[in-house]
C-alpha positions, 0 to 999 in steps of 0.5 A: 825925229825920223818916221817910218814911212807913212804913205798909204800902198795898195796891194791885193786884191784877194779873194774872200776864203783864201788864206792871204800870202805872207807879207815881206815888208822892209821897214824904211826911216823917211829920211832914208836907210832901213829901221833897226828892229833890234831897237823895237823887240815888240810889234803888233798888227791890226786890220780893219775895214777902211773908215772903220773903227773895229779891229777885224784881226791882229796879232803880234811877234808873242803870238807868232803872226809877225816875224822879224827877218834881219832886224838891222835891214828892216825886214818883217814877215806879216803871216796872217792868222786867219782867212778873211770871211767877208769882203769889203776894204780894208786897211793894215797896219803894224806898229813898233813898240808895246802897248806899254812904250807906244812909239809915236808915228813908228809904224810901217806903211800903212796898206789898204787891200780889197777882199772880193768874192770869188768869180 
């Protein structure tokens, strides 16, 4: 079976207090073309410190802190529900499905960002 792709990607970095931008995320099947999000009607994000085990922040499509655009084209729209409040690394991660039906590997890259201190 097909997998959304898995690499890590670096974004950011950001700063500590700001309010971080959304992200535009098109989900893509590792054996090409893009995931219909009408087949996964639930979604949840988790952000936490790299290497860490802790859940920092999270949401899901029932709490409004993700936003599918045009489902069959793969596209989400990550809003962030809160600044982040302390520096360090972190790693983002989105998962398809519910915590009821996981669904093993279908998540959207993973994406590792660093939260810095304002200079």
């Amino acid at each position: 079976m097909a997998n959304i792709m898995l690499q890590d990607k670096e974004v950011g970095p950001f700063f500590l207090g700001d309010q971080l931008p959304d992200l535009f995320l098109t989900l893509v099947w590792d054996s090409g073309g893009p995931v219909d999000l009408t087949s996964f009607p639930t979604a949840a994000f988790t952000v936490k410190r790299l290497h860490g085990q802790n859940t920092v922040m999270g949401g899901s499509v029932t709490d409004g802190a993700i936003t599918y655009g045009s489902a069959t084209n793969g596209e989400v729209n990550v809003r962030w529900p809160a600044a982040f409040t302390e520096p360090g690394t972190y790693r983002f991660r989105l998962t398809l499905g519910s915590s009821d039906t996981p669904i093993r590997h279908q998540t959207v890259q993973r994406l590792i960002f660093r939260v810095t201190e304002d200079e």
